[in-house]
C-alpha positions in Angstrom: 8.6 14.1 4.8 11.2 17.1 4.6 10.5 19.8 2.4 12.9 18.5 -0.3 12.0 15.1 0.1 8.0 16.2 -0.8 9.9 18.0 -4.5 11.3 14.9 -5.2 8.5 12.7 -5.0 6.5 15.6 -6.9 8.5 15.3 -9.6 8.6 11.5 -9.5 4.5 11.6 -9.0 4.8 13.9 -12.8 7.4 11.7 -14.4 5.4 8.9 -13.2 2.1 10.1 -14.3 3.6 11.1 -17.9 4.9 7.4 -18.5 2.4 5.8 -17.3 -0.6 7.2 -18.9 1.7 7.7 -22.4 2.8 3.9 -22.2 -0.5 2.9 -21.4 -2.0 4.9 -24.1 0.5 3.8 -26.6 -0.2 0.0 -25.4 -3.9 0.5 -26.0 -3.1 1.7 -29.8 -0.5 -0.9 -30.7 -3.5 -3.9 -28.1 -5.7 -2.6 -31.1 -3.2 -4.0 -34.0 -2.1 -6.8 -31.8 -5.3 -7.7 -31.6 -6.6 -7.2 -35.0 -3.3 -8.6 -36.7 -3.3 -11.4 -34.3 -7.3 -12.3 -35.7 -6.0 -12.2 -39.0 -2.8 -13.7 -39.2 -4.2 -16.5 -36.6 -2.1 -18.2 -33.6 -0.1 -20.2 -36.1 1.3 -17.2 -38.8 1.1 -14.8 -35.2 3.7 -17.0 -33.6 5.8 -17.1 -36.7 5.6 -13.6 -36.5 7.0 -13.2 -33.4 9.5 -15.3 -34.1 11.3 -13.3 -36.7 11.7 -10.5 -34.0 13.3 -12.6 -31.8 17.1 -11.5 -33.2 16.9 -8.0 -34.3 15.4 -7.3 -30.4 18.0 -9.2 -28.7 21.1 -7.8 -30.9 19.3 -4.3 -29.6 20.5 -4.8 -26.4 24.1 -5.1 -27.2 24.0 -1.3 -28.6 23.5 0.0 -25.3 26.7 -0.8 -23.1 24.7 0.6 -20.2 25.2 3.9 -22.2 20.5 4.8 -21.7 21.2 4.5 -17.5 24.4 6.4 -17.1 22.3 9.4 -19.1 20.0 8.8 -16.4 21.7 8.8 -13.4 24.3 11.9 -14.4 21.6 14.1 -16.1 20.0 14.0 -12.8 22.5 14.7 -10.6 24.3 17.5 -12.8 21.2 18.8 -12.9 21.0 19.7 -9.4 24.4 21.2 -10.0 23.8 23.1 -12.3 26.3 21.8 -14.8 24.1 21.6 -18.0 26.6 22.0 -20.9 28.5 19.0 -19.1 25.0 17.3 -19.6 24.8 18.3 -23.2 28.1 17.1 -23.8 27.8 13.7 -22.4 24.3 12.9 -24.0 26.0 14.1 -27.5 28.5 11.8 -27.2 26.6 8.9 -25.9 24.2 9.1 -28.8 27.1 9.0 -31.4 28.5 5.6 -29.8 25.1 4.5 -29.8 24.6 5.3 -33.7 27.9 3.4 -34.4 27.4 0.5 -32.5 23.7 0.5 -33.8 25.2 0.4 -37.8 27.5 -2.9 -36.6 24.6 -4.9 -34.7 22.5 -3.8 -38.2 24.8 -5.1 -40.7 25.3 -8.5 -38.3 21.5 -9.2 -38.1 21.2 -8.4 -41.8 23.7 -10.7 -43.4 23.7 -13.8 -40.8 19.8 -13.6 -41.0 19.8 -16.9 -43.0 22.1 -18.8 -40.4 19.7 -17.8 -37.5 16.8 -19.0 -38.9 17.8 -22.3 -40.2 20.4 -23.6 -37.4 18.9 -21.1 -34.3 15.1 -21.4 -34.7 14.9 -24.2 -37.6 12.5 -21.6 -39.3 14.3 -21.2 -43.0 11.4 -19.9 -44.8 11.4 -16.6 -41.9 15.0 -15.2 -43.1 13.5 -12.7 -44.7 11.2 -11.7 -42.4 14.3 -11.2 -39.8 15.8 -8.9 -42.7 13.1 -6.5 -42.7 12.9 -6.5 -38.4 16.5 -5.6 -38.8 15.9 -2.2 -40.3 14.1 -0.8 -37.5 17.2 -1.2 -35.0 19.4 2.3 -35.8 16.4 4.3 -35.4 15.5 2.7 -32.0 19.5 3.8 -30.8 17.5 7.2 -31.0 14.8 6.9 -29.6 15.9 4.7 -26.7 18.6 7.4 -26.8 16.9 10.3 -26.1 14.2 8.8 -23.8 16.9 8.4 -21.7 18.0 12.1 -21.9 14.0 13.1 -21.6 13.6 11.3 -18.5 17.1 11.7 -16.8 16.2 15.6 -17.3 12.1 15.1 -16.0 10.7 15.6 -19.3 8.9 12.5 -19.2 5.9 13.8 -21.3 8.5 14.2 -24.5 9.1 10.2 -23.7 5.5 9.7 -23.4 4.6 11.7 -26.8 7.5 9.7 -28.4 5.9 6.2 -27.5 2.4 6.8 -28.7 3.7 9.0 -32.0 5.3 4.9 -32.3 2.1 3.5 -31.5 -0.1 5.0 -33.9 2.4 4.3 -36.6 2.7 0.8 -35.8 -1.1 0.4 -35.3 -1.9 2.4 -38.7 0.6 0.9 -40.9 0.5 -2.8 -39.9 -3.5 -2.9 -39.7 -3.7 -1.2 -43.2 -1.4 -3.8 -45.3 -2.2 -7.3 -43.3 -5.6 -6.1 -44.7 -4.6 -5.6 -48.1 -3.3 -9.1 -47.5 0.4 -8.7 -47.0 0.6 -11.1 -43.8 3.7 -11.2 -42.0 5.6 -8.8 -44.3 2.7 -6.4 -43.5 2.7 -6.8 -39.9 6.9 -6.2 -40.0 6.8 -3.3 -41.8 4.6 -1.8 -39.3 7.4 -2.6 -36.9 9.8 -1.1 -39.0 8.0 1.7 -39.6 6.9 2.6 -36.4 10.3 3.2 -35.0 11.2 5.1 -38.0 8.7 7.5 -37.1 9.7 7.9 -33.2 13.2 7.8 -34.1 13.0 11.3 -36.1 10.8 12.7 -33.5 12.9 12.0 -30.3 15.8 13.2 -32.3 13.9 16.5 -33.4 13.0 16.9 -29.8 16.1 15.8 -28.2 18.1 18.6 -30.3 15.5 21.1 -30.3 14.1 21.3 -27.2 16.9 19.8 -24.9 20.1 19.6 -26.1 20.1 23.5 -27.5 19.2 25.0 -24.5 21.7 23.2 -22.4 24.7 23.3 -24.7 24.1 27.4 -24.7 22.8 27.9 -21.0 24.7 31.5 -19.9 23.9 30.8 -16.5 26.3 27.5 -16.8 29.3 29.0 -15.0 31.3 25.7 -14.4 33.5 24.4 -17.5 34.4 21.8 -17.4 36.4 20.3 -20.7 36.1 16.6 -20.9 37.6 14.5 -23.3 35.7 11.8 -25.9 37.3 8.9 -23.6 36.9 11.0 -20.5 33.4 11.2 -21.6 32.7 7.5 -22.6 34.9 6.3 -19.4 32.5 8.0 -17.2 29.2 6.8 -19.0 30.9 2.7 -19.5 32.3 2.9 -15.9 28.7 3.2 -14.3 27.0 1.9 -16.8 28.9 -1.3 -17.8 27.4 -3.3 -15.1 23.8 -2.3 -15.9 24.4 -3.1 -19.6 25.5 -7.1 -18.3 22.4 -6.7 -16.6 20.1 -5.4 -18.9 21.7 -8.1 -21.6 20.9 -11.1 -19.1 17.0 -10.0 -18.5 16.9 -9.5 -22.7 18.2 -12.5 -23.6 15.2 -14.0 -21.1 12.4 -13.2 -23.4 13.7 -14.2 -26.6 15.3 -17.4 -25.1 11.4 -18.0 -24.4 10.9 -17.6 -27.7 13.4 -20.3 -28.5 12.8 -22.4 -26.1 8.9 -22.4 -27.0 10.0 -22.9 -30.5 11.7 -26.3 -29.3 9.6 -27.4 -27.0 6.1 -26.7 -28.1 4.2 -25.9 -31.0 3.1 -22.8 -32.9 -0.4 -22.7 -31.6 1.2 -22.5 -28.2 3.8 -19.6 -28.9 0.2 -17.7 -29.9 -1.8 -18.3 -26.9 1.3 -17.4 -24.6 2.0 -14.3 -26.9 -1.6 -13.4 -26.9 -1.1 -13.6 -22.8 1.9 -11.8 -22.8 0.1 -8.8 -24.1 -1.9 -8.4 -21.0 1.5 -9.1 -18.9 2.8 -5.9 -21.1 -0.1 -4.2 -19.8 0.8 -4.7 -16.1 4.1 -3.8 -16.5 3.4 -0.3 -18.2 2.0 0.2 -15.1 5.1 -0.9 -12.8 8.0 -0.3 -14.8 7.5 3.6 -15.6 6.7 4.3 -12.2 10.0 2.2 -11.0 11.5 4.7 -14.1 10.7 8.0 -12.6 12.1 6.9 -9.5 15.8 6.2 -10.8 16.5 10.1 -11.3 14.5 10.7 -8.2 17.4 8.2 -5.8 20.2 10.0 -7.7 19.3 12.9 -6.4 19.8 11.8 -2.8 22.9 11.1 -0.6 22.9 7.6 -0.4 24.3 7.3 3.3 21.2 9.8 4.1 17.7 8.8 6.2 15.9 10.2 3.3 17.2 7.2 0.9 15.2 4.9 3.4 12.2 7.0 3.7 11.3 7.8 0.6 12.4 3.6 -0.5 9.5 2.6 2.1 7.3 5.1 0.2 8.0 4.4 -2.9 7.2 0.7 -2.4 3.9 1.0 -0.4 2.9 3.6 -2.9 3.5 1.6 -6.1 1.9 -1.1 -4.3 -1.1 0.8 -3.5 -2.1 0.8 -7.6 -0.2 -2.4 -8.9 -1.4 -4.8 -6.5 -5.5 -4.3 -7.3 -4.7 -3.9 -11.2 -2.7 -7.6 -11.2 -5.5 -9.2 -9.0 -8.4 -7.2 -11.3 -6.1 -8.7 -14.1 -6.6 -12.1 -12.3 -9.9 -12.0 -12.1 -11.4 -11.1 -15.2 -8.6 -13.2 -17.8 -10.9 -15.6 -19.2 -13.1 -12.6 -19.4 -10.8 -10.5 -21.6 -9.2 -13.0 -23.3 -12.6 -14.1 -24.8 -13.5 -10.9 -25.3 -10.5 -9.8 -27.4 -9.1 -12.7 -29.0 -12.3 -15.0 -28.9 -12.5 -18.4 -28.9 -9.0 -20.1 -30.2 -7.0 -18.8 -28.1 -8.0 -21.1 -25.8 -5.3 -21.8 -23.0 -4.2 -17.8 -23.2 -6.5 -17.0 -20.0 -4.7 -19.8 -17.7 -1.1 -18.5 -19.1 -2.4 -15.1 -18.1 -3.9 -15.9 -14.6 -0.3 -17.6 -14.1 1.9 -15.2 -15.4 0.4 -11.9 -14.1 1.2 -13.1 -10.1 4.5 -12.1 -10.7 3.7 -8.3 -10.2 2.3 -9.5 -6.6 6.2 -9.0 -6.0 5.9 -5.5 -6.0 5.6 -5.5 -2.2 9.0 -6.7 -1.4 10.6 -3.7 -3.9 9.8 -5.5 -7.1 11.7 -3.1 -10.1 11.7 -0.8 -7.5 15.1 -2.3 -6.4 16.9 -1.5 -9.3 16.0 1.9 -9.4 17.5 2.2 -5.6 20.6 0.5 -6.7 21.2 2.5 -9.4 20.0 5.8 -8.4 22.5 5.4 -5.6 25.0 4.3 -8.3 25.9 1.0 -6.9 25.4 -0.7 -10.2 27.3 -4.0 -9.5 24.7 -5.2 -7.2 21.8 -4.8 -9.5 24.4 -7.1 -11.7 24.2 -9.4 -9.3 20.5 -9.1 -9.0 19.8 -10.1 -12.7 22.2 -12.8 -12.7 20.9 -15.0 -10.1 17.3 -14.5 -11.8 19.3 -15.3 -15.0 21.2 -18.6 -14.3 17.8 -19.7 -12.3 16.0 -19.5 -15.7 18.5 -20.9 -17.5 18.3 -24.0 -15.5 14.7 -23.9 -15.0 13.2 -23.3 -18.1 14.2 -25.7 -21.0 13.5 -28.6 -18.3 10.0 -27.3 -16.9 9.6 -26.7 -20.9 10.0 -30.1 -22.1 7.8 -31.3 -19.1 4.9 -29.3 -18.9 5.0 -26.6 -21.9 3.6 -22.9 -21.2 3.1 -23.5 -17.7 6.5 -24.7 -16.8 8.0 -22.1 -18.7 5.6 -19.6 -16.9 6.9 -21.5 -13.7 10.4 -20.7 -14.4 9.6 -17.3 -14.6 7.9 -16.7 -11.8 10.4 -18.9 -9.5 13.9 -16.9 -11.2 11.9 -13.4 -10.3 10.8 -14.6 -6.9 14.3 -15.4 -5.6 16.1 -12.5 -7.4 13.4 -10.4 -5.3 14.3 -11.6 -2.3 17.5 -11.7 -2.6 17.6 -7.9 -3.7 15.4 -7.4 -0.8 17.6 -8.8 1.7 20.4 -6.3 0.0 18.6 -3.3 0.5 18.2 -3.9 3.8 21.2 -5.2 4.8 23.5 -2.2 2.8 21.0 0.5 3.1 19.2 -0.5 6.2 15.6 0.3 4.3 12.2 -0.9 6.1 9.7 -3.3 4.3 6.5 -2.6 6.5 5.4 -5.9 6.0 1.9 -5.4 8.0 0.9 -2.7 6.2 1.9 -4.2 2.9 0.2 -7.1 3.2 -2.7 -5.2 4.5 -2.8 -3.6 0.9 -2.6 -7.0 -1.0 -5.3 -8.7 1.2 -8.3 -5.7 0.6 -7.4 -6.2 -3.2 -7.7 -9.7 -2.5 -11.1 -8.5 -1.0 -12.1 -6.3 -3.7 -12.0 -9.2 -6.4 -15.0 -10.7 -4.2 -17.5 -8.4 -5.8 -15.8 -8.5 -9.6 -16.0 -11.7 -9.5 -20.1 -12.3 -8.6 -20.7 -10.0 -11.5 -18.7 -11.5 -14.1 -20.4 -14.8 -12.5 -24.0 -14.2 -12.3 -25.2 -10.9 -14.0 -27.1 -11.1 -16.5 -25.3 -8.6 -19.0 -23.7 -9.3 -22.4 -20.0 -10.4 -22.1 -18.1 -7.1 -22.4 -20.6 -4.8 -20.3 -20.0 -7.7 -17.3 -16.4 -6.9 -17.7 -16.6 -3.0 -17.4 -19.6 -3.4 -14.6 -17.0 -5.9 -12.8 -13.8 -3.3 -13.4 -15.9 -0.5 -11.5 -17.3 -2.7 -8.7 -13.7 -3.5 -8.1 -12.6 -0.3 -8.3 -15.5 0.7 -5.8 -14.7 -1.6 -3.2 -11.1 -1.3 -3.2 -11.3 2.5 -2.7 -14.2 2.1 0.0 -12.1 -0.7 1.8 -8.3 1.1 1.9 -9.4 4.1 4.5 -11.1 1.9 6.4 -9.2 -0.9 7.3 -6.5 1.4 7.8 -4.0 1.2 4.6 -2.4 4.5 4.9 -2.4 6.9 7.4 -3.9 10.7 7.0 -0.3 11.9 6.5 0.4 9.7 4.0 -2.9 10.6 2.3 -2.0 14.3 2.3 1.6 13.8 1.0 -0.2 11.3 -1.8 -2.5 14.8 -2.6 0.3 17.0 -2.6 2.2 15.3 -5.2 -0.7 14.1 -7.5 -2.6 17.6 -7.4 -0.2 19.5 -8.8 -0.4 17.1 -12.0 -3.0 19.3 -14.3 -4.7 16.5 -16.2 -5.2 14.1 -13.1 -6.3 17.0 -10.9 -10.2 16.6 -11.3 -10.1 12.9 -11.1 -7.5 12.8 -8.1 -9.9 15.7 -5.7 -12.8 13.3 -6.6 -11.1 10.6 -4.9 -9.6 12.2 -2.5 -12.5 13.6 -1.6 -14.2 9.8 -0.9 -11.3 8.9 1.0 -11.0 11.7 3.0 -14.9 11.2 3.8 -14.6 7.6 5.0 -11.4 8.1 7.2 -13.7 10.9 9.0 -16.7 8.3 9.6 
């Protein structure tokens, strides 16, 4: 790679490292009241539960306008300019359409809480409980908000501080009154409460430690005086078609919800909420590394060689550490299911096994897409993207629902993904003339195909208590997927030494990295 292609991907390596351990940490927090409100409350009063956040998330989305991704895409690329009081400017005014919007959607979910329980999810008794979700949703417009502006910028580890200050205050609160026996409320006011806190600190940060320095930077020498419309035109113009998009693939999950709702019972909604929270897991894992590489595209000429390059990278990288973590997944789900939510949640395992193959798509540019498209600011076809996984949902799910419950709505999901993939696929290649290498990639899914051989014995026939099976099968899998990657081949010794450039010069993950490193570098020799 050239010499400015290797700082980008360092800095996408740091972003990615700083969302992915903070999401993952703040996942393992809130796991801990999932899984302790979900004992108590029980699949019936959890699925109610989750049922009441339906609304006040999907309103959400209709504060952004697209307004999160257009902070992205321009904070990165006036960045390289140089232009940081323009930056300031634009994130200002973004935030304050945000906050306005965010009052509307509020007093909409608030008052027509009633109608949506009774005629949407034929619920009445949960109006309430819709109410009090409702009053978290201005102070996620802030945090949301200035994630954007933290990540757009490569201050990742402010987003990453954010989403575990949110954690522990969801985990904290919600534990502490479903114990003193307030149920549902309990649980919601964690909820509430938890975005409270993380909306103060990303706005304490955001102004502080961002928004300060750029709005005063003496060595910004370009002034340029745009106008509130000038300002919104530029941010709705780009990010207008994302904010269709990101509406279509919101409205999915909660039209889950609803169509569970109808079609199956409560006890059902748990175990596939219980599943979900695995599927969460996974995508903590995929989804901030896809993240850190939407600034990283906007920094590159879109009719350039580098766009393919570092696009065929990207994907075999990301591949590299999804791929063993969704089979690992695979394999142990009866496993962790047991282990965690014990023995009522019965079907959650299968749902999980099911579900979690849809990360297998990571090989053919899986989230990874989207981050292209946008990067490179052609918005309208990540549009079109999410709207052919939309309408195939829509027409697949309530009738594989009715049919065959959790599974055929799992089905749905996993067929509407599949040929959205493919078909974003076949439009990266065909506008941007990127290379899948198909041998090597499939190289990479067959050894942690391999690797499950020896997880899978020990969960099978050790004879260890259930949880230390689990961890002894984790670090057998871990074992043979490292041993087998050098030597069938996976990657060559460049690729290995750009993959230690950019993860070395990440502090925390330098011991562990060398280690490895260290391993492969050893078996490649032999």
């Amino acid at each position: 790679m050239s010499e400015d292609l290797v700082q980008v991907a360092e800095a996408s390596a740091r972003g990615s490292f700083f969302l992915v351990t903070g999401r993952i940490a703040a996942l393992v927090i809130q796991a801990v009241a999932v899984f302790v409100v979900g004992r108590l409350l029980g699949p019936d009063l959890y699925g109610r539960y989750a049922l009441s956040l339906v609304f006040p998330t999907l309103l959400l989305i209709v504060v952004d306008l697209g307004v999160d991704q257009a902070i992205i895409r321009f904070s990165a690329k006036l960045r390289v300019k140089g232009r940081n009081q323009e930056i300031a400017r634009l994130v200002r005014r973004g935030l304050l359409f945000k906050l306005v919007i965010g009052l509307a959607v509020f007093g909409i979910c608030f008052m027509f809480s009633d109608y949506l329980a009774v005629y949407v999810l034929d619920r009445p008794d949960i109006s309430v409980y819709i109410r009090l979700a409702s009053t978290a949703i201005i102070f996620q417009v802030i945090s949301t908000t200035s994630s954007s502006a933290f990540i757009g910028l490569d201050r990742m580890e402010y987003s990453a501080l954010m989403t575990n200050v949110q954690a522990l205050a969801k985990a904290a609160t919600s534990i502490l009154l479903v114990i003193l026996g307030l149920s549902i409320i309990g649980a919601l006011v964690g909820h509430a409460v938890s975005f409270i806190a993380a909306g103060i600190l990303s706005g304490a940060l955001l102004y502080f430690k961002i928004y300060r320095h750029l709005n005063s930077d003496a060595n910004d020498h370009v002034k340029v005086e745009n106008s509130w419309n000038d300002s919104l035109r530029t941010l709705l113009n780009y990010g207008s078609p994302l904010y269709i998009s990101a509406l279509l693939l919101g409205i999915i999950p909660q039209l889950q919800s609803i169509i569970l709702g109808i079609f199956t019972s409560d006890y059902d909604i748990g175990n596939f909420k219980a599943s979900l929270n695995f599927i969460t897991l996974l995508s903590y894992l995929a989804i901030p590394i896809a993240t850190s590489l939407f600034p990283a595209f906007s920094k590159l000429d879109k009719n350039s060689e580098k766009v393919k390059t570092f696009f065929n990278l990207s994907v075999k990288y990301t591949s590299l550490l999804v791929m063993p973590s969704t089979l690992l997944i695979i394999t142990l789900s009866k496993e962790i299911i047991q282990i965690v939510y014990g023995a009522s949640f019965a079907s959650a395992s299968i749902y999980l096994s099911l579900h979690a193959t849809l990360f297998l798509l990571i090989g053919l540019g899986f989230q990874i897409q989207r981050s292209l498209f946008n990067g490179l600011g052609d918005t309208r076809q990540t549009l079109k993207i999410s709207l052919t996984q939309f309408v195939f949902f829509l027409f697949l799910a309530p009738l594989l629902t009715s049919l065959i419950g959790v599974t055929g709505l799992i089905a749905s999901i996993l067929t509407s993904n599949i040929i959205a993939t493919v078909y974003g696929a076949y439009s990266a290649k065909s506008r941007y003339k990127v290379i899948f290498n198909y041998k090597s990639l499939i190289r990479i899914c067959l050894l942690a195909l391999a690797s499950a051989i020896p997880s899978f014995l020990c969960t099978n026939f050790l004879p260890f208590p259930l949880t230390l099976k689990v961890l002894t099968a984790s670090a057998a899998y871990l074992i043979s997927y490292l041993t087998l990657l050098p030597i069938a081949h996976a990657f060559t010794r460049s690729e290995l030494q750009n993959i230690e450039r950019a993860i070395t010069k990440i502090g925390p993950l330098k011991p562990i990295a060398k280690l490895i490193l260290k391993y492969e570098y050893a078996l490649m020799r032999s």
